[in-house]
ChimeraX commands (.cxc) that place a marker at each C-alpha (Angstrom):
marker #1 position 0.00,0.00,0.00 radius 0.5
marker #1 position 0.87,3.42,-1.07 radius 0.5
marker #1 position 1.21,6.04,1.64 radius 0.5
marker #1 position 0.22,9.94,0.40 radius 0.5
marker #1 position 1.73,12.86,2.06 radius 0.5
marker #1 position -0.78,14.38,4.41 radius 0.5
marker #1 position -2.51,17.55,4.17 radius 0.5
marker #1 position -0.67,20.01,6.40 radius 0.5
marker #1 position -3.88,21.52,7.87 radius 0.5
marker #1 position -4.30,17.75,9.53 radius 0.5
marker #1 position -1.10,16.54,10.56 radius 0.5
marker #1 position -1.74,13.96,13.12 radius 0.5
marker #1 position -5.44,13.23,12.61 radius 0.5
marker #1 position -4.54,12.54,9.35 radius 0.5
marker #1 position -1.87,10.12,9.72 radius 0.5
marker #1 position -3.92,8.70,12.11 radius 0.5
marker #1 position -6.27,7.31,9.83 radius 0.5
marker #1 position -3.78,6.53,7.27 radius 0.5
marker #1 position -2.12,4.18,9.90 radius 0.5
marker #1 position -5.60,2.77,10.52 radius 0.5
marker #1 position -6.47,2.42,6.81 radius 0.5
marker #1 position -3.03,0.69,6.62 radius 0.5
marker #1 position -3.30,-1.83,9.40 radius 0.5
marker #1 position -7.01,-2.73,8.45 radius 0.5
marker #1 position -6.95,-3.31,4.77 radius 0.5
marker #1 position -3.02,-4.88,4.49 radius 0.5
marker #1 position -4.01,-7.21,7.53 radius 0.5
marker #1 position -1.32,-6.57,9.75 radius 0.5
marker #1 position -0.40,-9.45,11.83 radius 0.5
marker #1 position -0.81,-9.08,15.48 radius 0.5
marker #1 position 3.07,-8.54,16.90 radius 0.5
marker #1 position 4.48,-7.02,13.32 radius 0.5
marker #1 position 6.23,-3.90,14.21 radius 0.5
marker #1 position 5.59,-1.00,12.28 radius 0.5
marker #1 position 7.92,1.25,10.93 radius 0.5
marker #1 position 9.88,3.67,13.40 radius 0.5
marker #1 position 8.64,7.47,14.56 radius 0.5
marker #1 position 11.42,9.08,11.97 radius 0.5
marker #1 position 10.74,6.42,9.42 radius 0.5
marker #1 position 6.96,7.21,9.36 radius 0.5
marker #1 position 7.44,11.34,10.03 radius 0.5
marker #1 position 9.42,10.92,6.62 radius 0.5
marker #1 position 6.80,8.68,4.67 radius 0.5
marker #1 position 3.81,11.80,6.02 radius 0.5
marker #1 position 5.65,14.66,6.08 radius 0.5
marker #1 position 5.40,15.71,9.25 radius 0.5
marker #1 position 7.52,16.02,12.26 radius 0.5
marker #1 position 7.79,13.15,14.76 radius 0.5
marker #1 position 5.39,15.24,17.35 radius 0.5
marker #1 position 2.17,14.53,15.30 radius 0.5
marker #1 position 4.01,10.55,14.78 radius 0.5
marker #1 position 4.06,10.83,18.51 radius 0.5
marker #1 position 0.01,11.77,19.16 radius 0.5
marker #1 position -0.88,9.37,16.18 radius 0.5
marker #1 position 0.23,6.65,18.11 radius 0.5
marker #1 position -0.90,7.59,21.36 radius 0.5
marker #1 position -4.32,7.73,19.41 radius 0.5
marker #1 position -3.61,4.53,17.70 radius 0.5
marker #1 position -2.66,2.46,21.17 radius 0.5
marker #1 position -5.61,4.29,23.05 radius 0.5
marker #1 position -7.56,2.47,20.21 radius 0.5
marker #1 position -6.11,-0.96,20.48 radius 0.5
marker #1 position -4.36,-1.21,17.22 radius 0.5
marker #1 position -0.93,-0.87,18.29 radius 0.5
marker #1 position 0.79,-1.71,21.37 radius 0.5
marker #1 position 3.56,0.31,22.13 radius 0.5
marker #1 position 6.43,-0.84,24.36 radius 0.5
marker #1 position 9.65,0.85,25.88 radius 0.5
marker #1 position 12.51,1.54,23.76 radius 0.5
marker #1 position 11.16,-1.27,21.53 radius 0.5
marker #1 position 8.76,0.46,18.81 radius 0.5
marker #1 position 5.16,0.41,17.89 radius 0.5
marker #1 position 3.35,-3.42,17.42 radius 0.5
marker #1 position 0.24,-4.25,15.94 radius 0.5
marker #1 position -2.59,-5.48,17.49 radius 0.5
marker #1 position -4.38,-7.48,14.79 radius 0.5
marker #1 position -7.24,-5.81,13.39 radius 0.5
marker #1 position -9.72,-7.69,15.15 radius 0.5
marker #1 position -9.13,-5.15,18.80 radius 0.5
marker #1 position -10.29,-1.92,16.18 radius 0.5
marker #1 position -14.34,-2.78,16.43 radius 0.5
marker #1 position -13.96,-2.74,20.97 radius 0.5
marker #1 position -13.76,1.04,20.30 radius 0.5
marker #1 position -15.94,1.89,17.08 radius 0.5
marker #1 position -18.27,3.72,19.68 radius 0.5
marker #1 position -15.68,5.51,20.87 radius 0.5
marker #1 position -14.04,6.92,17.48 radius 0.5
marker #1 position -17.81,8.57,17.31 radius 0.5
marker #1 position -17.61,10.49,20.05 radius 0.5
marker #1 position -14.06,11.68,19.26 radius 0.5
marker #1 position -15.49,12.79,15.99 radius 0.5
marker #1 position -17.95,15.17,17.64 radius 0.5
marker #1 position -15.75,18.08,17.95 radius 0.5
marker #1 position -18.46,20.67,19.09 radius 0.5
marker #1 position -19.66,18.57,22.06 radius 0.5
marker #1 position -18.24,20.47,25.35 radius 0.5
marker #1 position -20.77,20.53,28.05 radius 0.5
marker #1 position -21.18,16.66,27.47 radius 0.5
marker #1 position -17.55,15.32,27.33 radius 0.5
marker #1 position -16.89,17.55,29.82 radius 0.5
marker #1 position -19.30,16.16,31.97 radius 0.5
marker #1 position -18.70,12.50,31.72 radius 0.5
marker #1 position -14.71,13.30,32.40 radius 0.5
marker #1 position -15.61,14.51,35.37 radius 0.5
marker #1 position -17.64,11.07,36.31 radius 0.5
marker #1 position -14.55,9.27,35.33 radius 0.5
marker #1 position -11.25,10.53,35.54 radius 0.5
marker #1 position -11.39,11.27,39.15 radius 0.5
marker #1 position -12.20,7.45,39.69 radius 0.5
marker #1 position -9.66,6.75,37.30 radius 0.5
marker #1 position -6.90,8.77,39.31 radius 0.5
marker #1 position -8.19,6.40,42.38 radius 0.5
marker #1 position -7.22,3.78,40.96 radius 0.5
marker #1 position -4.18,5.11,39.25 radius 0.5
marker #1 position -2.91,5.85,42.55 radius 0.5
marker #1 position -3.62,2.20,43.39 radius 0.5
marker #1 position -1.64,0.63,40.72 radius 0.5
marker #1 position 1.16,2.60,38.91 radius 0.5
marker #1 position 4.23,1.57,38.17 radius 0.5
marker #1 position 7.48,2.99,38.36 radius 0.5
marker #1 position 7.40,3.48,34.89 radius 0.5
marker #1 position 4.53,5.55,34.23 radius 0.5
marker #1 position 5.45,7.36,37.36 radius 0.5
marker #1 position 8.72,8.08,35.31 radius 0.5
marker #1 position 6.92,9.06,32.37 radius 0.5
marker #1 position 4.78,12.06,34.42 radius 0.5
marker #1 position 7.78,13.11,36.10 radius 0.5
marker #1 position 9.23,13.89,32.64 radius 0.5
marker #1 position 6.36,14.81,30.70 radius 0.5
marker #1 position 5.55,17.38,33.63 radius 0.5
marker #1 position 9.45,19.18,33.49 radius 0.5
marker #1 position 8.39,19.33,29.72 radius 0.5
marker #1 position 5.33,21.08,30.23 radius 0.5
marker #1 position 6.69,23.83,32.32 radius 0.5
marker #1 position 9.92,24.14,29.86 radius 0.5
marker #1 position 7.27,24.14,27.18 radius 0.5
marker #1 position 5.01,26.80,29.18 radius 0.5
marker #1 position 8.15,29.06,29.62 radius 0.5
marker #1 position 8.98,29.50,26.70 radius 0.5
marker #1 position 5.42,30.82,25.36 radius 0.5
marker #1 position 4.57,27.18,23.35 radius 0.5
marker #1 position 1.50,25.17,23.76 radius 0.5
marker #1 position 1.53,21.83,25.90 radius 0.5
marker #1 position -1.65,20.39,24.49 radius 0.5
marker #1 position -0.38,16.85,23.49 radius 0.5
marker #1 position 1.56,16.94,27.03 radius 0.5
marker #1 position -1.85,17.54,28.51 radius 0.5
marker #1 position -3.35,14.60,26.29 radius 0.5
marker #1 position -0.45,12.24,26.78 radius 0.5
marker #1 position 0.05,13.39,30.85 radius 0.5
marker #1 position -3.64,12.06,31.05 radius 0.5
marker #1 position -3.53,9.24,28.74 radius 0.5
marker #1 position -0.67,7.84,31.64 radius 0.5
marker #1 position -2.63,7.70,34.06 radius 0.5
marker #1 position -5.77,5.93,32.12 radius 0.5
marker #1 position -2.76,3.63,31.27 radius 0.5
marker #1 position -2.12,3.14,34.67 radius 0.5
marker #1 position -5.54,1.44,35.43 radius 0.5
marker #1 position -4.29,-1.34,33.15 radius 0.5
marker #1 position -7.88,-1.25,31.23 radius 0.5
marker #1 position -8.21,-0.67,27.80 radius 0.5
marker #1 position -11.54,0.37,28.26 radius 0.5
marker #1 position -11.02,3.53,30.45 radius 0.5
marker #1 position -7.57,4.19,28.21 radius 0.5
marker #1 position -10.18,4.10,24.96 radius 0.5
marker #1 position -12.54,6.64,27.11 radius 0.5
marker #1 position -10.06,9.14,28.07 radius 0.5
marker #1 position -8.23,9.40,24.28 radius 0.5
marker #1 position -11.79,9.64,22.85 radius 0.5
marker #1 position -12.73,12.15,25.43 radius 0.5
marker #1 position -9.97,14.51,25.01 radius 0.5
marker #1 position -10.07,13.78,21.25 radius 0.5
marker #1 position -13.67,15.58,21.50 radius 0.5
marker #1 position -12.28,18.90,23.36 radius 0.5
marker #1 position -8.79,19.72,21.63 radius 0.5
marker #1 position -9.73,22.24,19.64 radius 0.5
marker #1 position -11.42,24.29,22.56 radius 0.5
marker #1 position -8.64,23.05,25.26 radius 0.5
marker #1 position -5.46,25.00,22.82 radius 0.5
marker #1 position -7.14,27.88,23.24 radius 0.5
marker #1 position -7.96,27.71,26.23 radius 0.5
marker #1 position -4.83,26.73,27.50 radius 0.5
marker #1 position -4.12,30.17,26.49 radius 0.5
marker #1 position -6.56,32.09,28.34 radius 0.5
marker #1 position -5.95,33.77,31.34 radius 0.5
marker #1 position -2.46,31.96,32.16 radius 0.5
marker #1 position -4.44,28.38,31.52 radius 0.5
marker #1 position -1.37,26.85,31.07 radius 0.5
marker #1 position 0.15,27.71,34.46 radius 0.5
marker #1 position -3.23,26.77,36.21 radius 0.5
marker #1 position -3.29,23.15,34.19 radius 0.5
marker #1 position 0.56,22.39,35.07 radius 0.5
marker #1 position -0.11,23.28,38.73 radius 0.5
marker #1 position -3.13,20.87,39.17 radius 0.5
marker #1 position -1.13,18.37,36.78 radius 0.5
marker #1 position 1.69,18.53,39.77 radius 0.5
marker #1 position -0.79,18.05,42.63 radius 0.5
marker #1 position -1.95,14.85,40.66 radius 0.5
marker #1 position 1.23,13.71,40.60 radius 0.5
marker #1 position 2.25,14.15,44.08 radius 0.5
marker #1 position -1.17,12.44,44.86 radius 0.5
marker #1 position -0.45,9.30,42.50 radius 0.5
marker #1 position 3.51,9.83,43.72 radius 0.5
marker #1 position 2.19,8.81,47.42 radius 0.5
marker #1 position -0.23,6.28,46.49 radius 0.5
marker #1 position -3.23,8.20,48.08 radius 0.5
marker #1 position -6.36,6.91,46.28 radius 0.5
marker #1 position -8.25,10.17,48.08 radius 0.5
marker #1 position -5.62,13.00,47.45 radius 0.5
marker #1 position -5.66,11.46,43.53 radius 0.5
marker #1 position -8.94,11.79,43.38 radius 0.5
marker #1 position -9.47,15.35,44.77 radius 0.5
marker #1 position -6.92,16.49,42.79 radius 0.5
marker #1 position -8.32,15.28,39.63 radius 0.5
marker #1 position -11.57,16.62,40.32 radius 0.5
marker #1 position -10.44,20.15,41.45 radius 0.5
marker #1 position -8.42,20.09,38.04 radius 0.5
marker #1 position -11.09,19.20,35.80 radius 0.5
marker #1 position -13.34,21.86,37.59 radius 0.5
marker #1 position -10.59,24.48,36.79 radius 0.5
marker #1 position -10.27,23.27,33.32 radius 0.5
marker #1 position -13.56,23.80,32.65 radius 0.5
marker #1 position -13.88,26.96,34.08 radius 0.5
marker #1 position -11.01,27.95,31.59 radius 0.5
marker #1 position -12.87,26.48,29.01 radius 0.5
marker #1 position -16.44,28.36,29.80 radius 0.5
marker #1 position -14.18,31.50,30.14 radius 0.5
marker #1 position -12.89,31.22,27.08 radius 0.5
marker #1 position -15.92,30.26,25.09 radius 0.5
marker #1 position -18.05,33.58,27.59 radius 0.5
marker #1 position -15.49,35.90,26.03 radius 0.5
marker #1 position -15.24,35.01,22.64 radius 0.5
marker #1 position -18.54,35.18,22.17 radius 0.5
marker #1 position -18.72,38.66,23.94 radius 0.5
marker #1 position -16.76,39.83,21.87 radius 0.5
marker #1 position -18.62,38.33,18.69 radius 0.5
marker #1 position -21.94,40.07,20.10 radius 0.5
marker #1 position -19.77,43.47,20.35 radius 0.5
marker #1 position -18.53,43.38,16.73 radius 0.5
marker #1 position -21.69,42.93,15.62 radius 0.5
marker #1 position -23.37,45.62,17.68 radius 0.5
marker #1 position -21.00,48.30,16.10 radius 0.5
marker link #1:1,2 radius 0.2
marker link #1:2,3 radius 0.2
marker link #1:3,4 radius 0.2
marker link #1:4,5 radius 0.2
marker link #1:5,6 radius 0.2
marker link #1:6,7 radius 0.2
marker link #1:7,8 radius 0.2
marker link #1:8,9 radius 0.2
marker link #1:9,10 radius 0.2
marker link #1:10,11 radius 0.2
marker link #1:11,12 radius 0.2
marker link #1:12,13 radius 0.2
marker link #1:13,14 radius 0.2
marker link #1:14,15 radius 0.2
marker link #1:15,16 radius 0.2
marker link #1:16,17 radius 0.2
marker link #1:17,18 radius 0.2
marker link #1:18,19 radius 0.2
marker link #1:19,20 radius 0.2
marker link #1:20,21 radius 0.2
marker link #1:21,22 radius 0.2
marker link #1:22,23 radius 0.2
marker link #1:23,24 radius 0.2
marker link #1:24,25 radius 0.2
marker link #1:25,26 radius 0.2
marker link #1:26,27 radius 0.2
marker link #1:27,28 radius 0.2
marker link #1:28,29 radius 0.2
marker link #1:29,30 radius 0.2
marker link #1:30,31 radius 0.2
marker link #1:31,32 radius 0.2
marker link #1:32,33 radius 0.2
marker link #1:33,34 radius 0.2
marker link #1:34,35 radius 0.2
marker link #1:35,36 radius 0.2
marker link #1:36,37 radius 0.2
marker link #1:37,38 radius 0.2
marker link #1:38,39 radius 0.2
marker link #1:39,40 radius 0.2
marker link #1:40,41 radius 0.2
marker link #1:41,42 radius 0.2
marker link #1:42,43 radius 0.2
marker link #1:43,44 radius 0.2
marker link #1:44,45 radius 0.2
marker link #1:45,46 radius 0.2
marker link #1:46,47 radius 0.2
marker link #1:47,48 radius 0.2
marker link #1:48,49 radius 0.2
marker link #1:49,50 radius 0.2
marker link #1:50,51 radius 0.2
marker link #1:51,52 radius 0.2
marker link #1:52,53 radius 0.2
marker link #1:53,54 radius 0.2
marker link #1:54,55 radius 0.2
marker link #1:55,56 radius 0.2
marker link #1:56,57 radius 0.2
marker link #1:57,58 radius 0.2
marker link #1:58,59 radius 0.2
marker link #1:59,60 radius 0.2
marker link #1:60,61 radius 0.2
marker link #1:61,62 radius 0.2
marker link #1:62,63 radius 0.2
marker link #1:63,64 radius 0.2
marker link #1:64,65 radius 0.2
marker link #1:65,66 radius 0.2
marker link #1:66,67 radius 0.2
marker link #1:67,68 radius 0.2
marker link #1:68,69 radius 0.2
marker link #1:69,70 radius 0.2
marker link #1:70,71 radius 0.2
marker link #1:71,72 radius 0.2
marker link #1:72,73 radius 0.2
marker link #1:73,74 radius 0.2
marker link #1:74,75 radius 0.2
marker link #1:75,76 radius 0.2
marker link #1:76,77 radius 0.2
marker link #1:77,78 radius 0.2
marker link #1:78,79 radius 0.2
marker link #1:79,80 radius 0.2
marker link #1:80,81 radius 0.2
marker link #1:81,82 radius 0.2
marker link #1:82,83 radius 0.2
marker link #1:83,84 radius 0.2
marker link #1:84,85 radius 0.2
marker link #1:85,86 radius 0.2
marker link #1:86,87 radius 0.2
marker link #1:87,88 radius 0.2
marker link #1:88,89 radius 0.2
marker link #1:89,90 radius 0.2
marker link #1:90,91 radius 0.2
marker link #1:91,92 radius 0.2
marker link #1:92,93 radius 0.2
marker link #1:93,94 radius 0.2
marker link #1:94,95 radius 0.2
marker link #1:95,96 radius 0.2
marker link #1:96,97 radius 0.2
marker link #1:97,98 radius 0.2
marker link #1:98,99 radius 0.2
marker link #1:99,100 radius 0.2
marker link #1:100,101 radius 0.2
marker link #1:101,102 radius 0.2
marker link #1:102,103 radius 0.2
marker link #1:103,104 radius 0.2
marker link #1:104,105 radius 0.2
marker link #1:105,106 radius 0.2
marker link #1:106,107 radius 0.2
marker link #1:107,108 radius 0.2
marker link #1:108,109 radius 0.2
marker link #1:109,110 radius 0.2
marker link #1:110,111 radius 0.2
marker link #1:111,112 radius 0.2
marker link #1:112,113 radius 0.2
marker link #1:113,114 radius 0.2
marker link #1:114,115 radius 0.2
marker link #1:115,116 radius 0.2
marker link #1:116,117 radius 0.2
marker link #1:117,118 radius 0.2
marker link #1:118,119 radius 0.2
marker link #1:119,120 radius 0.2
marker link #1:120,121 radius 0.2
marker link #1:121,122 radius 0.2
marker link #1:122,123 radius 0.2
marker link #1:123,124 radius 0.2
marker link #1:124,125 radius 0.2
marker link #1:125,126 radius 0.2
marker link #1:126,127 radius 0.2
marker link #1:127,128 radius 0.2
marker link #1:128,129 radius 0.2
marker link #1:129,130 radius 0.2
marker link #1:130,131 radius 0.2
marker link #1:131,132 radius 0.2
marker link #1:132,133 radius 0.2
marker link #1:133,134 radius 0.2
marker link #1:134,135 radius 0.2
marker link #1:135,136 radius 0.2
marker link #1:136,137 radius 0.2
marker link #1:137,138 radius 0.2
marker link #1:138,139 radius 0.2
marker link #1:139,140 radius 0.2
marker link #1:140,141 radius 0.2
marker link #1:141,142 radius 0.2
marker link #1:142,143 radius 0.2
marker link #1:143,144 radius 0.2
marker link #1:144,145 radius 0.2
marker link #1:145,146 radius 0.2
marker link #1:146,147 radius 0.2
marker link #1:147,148 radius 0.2
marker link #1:148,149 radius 0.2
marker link #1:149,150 radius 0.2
marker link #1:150,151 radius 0.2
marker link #1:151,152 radius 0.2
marker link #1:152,153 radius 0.2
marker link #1:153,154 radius 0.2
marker link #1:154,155 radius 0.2
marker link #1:155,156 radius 0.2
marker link #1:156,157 radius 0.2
marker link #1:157,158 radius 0.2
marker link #1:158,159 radius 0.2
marker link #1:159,160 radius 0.2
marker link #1:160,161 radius 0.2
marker link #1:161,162 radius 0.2
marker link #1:162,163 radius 0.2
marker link #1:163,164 radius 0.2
marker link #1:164,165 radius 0.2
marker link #1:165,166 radius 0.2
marker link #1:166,167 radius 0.2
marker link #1:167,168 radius 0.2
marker link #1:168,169 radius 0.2
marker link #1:169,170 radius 0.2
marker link #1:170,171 radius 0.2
marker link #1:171,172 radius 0.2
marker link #1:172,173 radius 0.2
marker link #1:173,174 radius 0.2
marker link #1:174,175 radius 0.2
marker link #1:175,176 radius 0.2
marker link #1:176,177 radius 0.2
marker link #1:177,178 radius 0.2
marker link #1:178,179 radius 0.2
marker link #1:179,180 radius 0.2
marker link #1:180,181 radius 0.2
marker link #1:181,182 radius 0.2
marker link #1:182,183 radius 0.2
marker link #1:183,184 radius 0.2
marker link #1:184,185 radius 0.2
marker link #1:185,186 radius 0.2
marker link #1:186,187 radius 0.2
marker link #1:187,188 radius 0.2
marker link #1:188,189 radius 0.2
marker link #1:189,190 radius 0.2
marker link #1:190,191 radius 0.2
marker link #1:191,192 radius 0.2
marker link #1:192,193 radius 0.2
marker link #1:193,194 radius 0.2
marker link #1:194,195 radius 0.2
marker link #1:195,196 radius 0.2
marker link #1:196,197 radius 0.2
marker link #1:197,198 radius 0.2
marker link #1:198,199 radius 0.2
marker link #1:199,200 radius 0.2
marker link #1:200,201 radius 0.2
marker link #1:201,202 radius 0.2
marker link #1:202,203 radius 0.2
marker link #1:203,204 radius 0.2
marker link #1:204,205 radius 0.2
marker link #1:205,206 radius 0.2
marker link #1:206,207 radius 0.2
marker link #1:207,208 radius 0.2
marker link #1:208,209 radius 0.2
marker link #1:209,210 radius 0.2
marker link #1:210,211 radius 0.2
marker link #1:211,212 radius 0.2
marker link #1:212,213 radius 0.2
marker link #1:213,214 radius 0.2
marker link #1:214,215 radius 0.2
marker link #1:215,216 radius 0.2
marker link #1:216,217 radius 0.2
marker link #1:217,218 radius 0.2
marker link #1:218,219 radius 0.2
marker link #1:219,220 radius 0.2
marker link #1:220,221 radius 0.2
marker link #1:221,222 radius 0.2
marker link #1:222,223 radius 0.2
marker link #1:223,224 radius 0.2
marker link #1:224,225 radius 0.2
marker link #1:225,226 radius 0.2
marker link #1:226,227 radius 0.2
marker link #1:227,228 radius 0.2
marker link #1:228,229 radius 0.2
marker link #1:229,230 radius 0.2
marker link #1:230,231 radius 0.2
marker link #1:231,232 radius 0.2
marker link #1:232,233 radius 0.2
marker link #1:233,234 radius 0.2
marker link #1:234,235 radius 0.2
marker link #1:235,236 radius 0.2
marker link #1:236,237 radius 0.2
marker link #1:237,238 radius 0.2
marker link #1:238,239 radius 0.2
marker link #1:239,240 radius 0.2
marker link #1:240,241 radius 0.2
marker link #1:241,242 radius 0.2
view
């Protein structure tokens, strides 16, 4: 099979369902590795940070398994069907109130039991990926696939591929609203500071701390969201007033 060179207005969403189109009609084996992050950033023509979010997407959606310092494995294409239900709601882009609503039913519970079970590993993982958001915040640049992927650990960390399905579809559904609000009013900051109480929560092992912590940071993301979405369309009703 042919690969095309993406469309730069997609990047990762559409190499994302290139890889899909790939594994499902050339019948992938389950264990065949696929190609490396450079190889495949070279084949799209894209850099390796929209490789990187492809495959979180791709894992999240049991197609690929993904293992330390050893590449990117197929699932077989049998796993893609679990989550059909899920790729719809990722798909419905200008849902808020709803996805917003059921993360804060699960991802609290989620944290719980994060708290319960991580590894050292994935405990590794959020150390990093939170010294890259606040590099990443310093210097003025968004951290929205460190938000995705600091989230998609912890799902991880349940060891369930349902929840892990959940939480990629659910912040599938809000990206476009969460980069810009990450922007508003030093969102950012306030989303790396309850990512670090999180992780001193899960860091402990306290199943109640993780859990607070996730729900008072999914209350202040939303309020950054609403904020965002209040003022924007203030000032829509003000241009159109004059």
């Amino acid at each position: 099979m042919k690969f095309r060179e993406t469309k730069k207005k997609r990047l990762y969403e559409d190499v994302l369902e290139q890889i899909k189109e790939y594994l499902i009609k050339e019948k992938i084996e389950s264990g065949q590795k696929l190609p490396p992050e450079r190889e495949l950033a070279k084949m799209f023509n894209v850099n390796r940070v929209s490789i990187r979010e492809a495959m979180v997407a791709l894992e999240a959606s049991g197609l690929v398994e993904r293992k330390n310092r050893g590449g990117a494995f197929s699932t077989g294409v049998a796993s893609f069907a679990a989550t059909s239900l899920l790729q719809v709601v990722a798909k419905n882009k200008y849902l808020i109130k709803e996805p917003m609503q059921v993360r804060r039913v699960i991802e609290p519970q989620l944290a719980r039991l994060a708290a319960l079970n991580i590894n050292d590993d994935l405990m590794k993982d959020l150390k990093k990926n939170l010294q890259q958001q606040e590099e990443r915040i310093t210097e003025g640049l968004d951290i929205i696939d460190l938000d995705r992927e600091f989230h998609y650990c912890i799902a991880k960390a349940t060891d369930n591929a349902i929840f892990i399905g959940m939480t990629e579809a659910l912040h599938g559904s809000l990206e476009g609203t969460r980069v810009k609000s990450l922007r508003f009013k030093e969102g950012g900051w306030k989303s790396f500071r309850g990512h670090k109480e999180i992780y001193a929560a899960l860091e402990a092992h306290d199943p109640n701390k993780a859990e607070e912590a996730m729900a008072d940071h999914l209350k202040q993301v939303e309020d950054l969201i609403l904020g965002y979405l209040a003022e924007q369309q203030a000032q829509s009703e003000e241009g159109s007033s004059r």
